[in-house]
N, C-alpha and C positions, 0 to 999 in steps of 0.2 A: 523607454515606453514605446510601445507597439502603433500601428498607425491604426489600428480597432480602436483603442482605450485613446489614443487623441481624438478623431473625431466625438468620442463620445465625449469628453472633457468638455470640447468645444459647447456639443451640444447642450450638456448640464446647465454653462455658462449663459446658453440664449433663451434654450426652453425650457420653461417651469416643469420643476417635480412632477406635480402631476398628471398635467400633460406627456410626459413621460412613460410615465406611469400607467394609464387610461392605454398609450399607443400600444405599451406590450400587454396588458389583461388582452386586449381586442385578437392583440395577433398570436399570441397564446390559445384562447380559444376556438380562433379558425382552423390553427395548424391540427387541432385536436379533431374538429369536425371534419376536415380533410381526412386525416390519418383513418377515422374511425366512421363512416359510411351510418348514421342513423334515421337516414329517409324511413317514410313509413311508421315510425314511432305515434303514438296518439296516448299520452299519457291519463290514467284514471283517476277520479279524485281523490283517492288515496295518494296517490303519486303528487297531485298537486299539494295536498295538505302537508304531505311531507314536505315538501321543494319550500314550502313556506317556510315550516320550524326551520329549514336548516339556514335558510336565508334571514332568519331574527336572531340566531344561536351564536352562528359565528363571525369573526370580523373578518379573516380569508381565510381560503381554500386553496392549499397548495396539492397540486398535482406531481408526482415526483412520478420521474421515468428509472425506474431500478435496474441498474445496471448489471443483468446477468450475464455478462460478458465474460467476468471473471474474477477470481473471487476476493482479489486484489480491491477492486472496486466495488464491491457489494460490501465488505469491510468498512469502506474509507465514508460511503454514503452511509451506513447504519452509525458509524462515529459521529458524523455530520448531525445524525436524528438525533442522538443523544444529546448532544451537545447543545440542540438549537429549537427541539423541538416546543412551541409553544398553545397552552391551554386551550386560545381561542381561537386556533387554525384546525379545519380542519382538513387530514391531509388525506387523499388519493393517490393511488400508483396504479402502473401497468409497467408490464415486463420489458426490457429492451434486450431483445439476444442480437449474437448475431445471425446474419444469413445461412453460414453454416455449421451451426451449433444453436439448437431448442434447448439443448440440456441445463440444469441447474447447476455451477457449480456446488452447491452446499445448500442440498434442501430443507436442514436443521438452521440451518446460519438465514436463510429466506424466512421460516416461519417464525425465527424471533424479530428480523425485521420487521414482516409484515402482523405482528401481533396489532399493533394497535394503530393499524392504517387498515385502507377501505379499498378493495380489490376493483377498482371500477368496470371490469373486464366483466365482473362478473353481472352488473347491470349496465352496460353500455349506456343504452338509450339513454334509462333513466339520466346516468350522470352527465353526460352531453348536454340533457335539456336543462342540469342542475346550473353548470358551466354557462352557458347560455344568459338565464337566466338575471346570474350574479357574475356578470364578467369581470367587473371593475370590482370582485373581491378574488383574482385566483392569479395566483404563482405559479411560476414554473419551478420545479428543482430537479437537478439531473447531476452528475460526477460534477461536471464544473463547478459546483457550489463546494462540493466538498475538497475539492481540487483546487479552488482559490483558499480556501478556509487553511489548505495545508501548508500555502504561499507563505501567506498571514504568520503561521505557526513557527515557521521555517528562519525567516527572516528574526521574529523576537526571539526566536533561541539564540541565532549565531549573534546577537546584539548583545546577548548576554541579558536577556529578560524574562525568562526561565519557559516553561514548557513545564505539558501533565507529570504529573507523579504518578510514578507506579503503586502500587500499594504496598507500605510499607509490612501489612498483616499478610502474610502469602496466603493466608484463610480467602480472604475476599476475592472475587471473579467477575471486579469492574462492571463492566457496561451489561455483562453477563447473569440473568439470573433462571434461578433451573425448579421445577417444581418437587415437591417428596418425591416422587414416582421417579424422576429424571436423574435426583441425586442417587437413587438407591443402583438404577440400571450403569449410572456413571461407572460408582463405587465397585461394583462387577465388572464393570471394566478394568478399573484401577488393578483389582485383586488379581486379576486375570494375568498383570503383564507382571505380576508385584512390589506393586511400586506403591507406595505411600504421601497422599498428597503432602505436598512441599519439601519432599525430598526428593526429590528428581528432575533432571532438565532435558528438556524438548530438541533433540538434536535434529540438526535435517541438513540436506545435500543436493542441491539442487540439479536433476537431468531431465533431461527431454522427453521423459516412458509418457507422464500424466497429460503433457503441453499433445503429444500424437493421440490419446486416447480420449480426450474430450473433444476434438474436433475432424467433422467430415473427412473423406479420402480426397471431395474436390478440394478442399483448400487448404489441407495438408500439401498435396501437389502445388498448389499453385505458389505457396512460400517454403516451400522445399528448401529454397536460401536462405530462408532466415533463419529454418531448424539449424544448419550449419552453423551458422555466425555465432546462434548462439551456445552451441556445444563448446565453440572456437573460446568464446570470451563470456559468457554466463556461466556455465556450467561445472561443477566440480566430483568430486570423490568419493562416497561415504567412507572410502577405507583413510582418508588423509585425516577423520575424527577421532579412528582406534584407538590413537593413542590419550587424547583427549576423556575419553569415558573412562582407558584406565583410569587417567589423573583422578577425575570427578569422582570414582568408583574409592580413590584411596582416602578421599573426601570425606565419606560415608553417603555420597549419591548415587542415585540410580541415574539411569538416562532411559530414554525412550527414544526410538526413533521415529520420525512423522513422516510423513508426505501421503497423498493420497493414492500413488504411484511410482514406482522404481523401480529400476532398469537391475540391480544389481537385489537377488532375492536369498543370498549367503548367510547363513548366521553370523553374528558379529558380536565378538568378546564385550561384555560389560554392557549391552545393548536388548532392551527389550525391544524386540520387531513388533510395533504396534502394526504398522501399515502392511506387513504380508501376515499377518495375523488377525489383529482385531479392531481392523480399520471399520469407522463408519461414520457418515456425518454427524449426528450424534456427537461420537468419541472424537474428532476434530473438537470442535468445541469446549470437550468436558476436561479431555486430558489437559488441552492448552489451561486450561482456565486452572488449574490444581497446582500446575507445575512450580518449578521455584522461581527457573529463568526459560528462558529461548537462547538454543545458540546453535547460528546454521548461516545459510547463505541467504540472499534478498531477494526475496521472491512473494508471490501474493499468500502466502502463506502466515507474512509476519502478520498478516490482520489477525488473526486469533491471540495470540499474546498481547498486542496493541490493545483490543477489544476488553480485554480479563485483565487491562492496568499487571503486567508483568515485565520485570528488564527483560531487554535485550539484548544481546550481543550479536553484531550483526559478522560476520564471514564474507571474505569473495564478494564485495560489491565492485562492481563495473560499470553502473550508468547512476547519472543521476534524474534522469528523466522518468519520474514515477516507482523510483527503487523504494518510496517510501514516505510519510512525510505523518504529520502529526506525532511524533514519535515523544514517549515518555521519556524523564527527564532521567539521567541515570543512563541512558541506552548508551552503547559502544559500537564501533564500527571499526574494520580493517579494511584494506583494500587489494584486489590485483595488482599488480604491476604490471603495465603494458611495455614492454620491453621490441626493440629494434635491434636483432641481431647483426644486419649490415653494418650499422654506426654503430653498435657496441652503446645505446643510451638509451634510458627510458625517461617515459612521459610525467612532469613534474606535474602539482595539480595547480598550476593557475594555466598550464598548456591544455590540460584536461580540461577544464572549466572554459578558458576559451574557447577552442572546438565548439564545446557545447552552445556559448551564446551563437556562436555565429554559426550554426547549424540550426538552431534555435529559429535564428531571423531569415533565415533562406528553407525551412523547410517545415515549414508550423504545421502544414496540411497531411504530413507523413509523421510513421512512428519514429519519432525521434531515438529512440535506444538502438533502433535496427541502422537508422541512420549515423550514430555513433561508432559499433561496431563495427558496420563497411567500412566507414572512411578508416577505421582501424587495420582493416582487413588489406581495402586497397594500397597504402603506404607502411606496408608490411609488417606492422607490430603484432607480438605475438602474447597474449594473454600468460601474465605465472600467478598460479592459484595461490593461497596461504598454506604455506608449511604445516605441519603437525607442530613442530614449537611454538609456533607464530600462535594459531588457534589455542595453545595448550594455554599461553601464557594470556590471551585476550581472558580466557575463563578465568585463572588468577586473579586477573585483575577484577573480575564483576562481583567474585566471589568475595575478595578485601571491600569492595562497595557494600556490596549485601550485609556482609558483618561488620561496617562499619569503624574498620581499620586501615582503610587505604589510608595512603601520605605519599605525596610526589617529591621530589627537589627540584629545587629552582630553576633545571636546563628542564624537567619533563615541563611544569608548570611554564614555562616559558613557550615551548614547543606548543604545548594544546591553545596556549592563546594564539600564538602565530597561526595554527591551524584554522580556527573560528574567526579567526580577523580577514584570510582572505577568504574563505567559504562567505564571511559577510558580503564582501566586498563583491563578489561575481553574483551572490543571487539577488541582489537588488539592482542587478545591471537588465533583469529580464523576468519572465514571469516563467520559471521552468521549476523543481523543486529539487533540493537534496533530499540525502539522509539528515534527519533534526536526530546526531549522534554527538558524542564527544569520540576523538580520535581512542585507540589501543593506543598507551602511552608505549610500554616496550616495543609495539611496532613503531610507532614514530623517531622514538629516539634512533632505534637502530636504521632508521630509512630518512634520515634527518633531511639530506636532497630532497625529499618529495614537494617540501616547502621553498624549495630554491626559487628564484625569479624565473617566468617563461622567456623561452628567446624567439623573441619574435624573428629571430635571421630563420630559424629553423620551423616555425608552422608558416613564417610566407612562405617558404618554399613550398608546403604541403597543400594546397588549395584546400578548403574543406567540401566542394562542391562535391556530389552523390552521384 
């Protein structure tokens, strides 16, 4: 436990709930009236008679700060809304970007968000004075919410206490819903790549084109390092899937390729180019939500399949800090190998996992993933992507899910417990999240080491400091 979450412990222990409670409504809507400058306001009786109904109507009023950072988190908080949202709250937002980036990632994926929330931006005053008013009825919500809720999620999976269902009906589009007009424009889309909902899968590859084109020249420069790192140890191939589509392809599936951006704009066998084709926020959305599965690398991307209750298969994960979290039950996961070619050894994952707590507790205030892959960078290990078998065979296996004929033996079944037992056992050491995946059995059996004991002779030696 953190020294933030003890002193509040403490606190809970001396000060009553609702004094608690009262302390953050107050400082909630100061930091609001700071933020948003509404001197000068003089509200009309209309204005007052409204401020009334809504002060008789609802019991709070949560405020949510929508994180259009990226689209990672715009995902993870519209899951949060679904998930939690209640009748007699009524909710408000205003946008959080960053400093260098206005832009929306996914301005289709924002207006289902904000369908049935209250833009307060668009009447400041008024809702400041609303705020005001009813303090001791209003909430904060921002990623942290959804960000702890994933903690939550995280932990009951690897306990063995299950996690969402995808939809068993590949008809259905989850959290996802589309008007006549929207299925009809979809469906043109679909027809366009020709692909047929539920018979095809969502491929993706994750590179650096989209991560350089949504954000300024200043702060592209100024983390110029970190595009590195992560080319170094995020990033992968689309040509290491070719052989995967054929498989799917012998399947009777189609694939699709996604992203909103890539570096590599080649036709590619067995592969509809949605994204140098007939990319658009919109079609993010629609295609994910049709598909049979997702199978690609970890990137904020998985929210659409997440969203539209679809498996997963996840590719080339590398961190676990934000790779993912709420994840449907059925999801898979493979991982890099960070490998050391001086010592000829690579990193087991309870060495993995340590790293991360204790990077974790020495650097809470930094992006912890960028901080991962330095210390990866500084102590010379070097990122090995997943093979074409490796990915061929994680598909195999999702596709025996899907049709309901997988069967393990007793060393796989043995292996994915040992997997989940220590993944339990590291994330309830801290508050940081995994993938909520089951291991690729073929990859694990054949990487059976990864499960080996860490040796602490070998990360003392490696300081994790940054």
């Amino acid at each position: 436990m953190n020294v933030r979450n003890t002193v509040k412990s403490l606190l809970k222990s001396v000060v009553p709930e609702n004094v608690l409670r009262l302390k953050r409504c107050i400082g909630i809507v100061r930091s609001l009236h700071k933020r948003f400058d509404s001197a000068g306001y003089v509200p009309t009786q209309e204005d007052m008679n409204q401020m009334a109904l809504i002060r008789r109507t609802y019991k709070k009023i949560a405020v949510l700060q929508m994180p259009c950072r990226n689209i990672g988190g715009m995902g993870l908080m519209y899951q949060w809304l679904c998930e939690h949202r209640a009748s007699d709250t009524l909710y408000l937002f205003y946008r959080e970007h960053f400093d260098h980036s206005k832009k929306i990632p996914n301005v289709f994926l924002e207006k289902l968000i904000c369908r049935d929330l209250v833009d307060m931006e668009e009447n400041l005053s008024f809702w400041l004075r609303v705020l005001k008013m009813c303090f001791w009825k209003v909430e904060s919500l921002d990623f942290g919410d959804a960000y702890r809720s994933g903690i939550g999620i995280s932990r009951q999976f690897y306990a063995g206490k299950g996690a969402y269902r995808y939809d068993a009906d590949s008809r259905q589009t989850g959290c996802f819903s589309f008007t006549e007009q929207e299925i009809r424009e979809g469906n043109e889309i679909l027809d366009q790549l020709k692909v047929a909902p539920a018979d095809y899968v969502c491929l993706f590859a994750r590179d650096a084109t989209y991560y350089n084109q949504f954000y300024d020249e200043r702060f592209l420069d100024e983390i110029k390092w970190a595009n590195e790192l992560m080319a170094c140890y995020r990033d992968s191939d689309i040509e290491h899937f070719q052989s995967v589509a054929a498989y799917l392809h012998s399947r009777g599936l189609s694939c699709v390729r996604m992203g909103a951006a890539v570096s590599k704009r080649d036709p590619l066998a067995h592969m509809a180019d949605y994204t140098n084709e007939k990319r658009s926020d919109f079609g993010d959305v629609y295609v994910f939500s049709n598909a049979k599965f997702f199978l690609g690398d970890a990137s904020g991307i998985f929210v659409f399949p997440l969203l539209a209750r679809k498996p997963i298969a996840f590719t080339n994960v590398s961190s676990f800090f934000s790779a993912g979290d709420s994840q449907t039950e059925g999801t898979l996961m493979i991982y890099k190998k960070f490998y050391h070619p001086s010592n000829d050894r690579y990193l087991t994952l309870r060495e993995i996992l340590e790293i991360h707590v204790r990077l974790l507790q020495e650097h809470r205030e930094e992006n912890l993933t960028l901080c991962f892959w330095k210390w990866l960078s500084e102590h010379g290990y070097i990122a090995i992507s997943n093979s074409e078998a490796e990915i061929n065979e994680l598909a195999e296996e999702m596709l025996q899910i899907l049709d309901r004929n997988v069967s393990y033996t007793d060393e796989e079944m043995a292996l994915k417990r040992k997997y989940k037992n220590i993944m339990y056992e590291y994330i309830v050491k801290d508050e940081f999240l995994a993938v909520c995946a089951e291991i690729g059995v073929k990859w694990i059996v054949k990487n059976a080491w990864f499960l080996e004991s860490a040796s602490s002779e070998h990360l003392s030696g490696e300081s994790v400091s940054t």
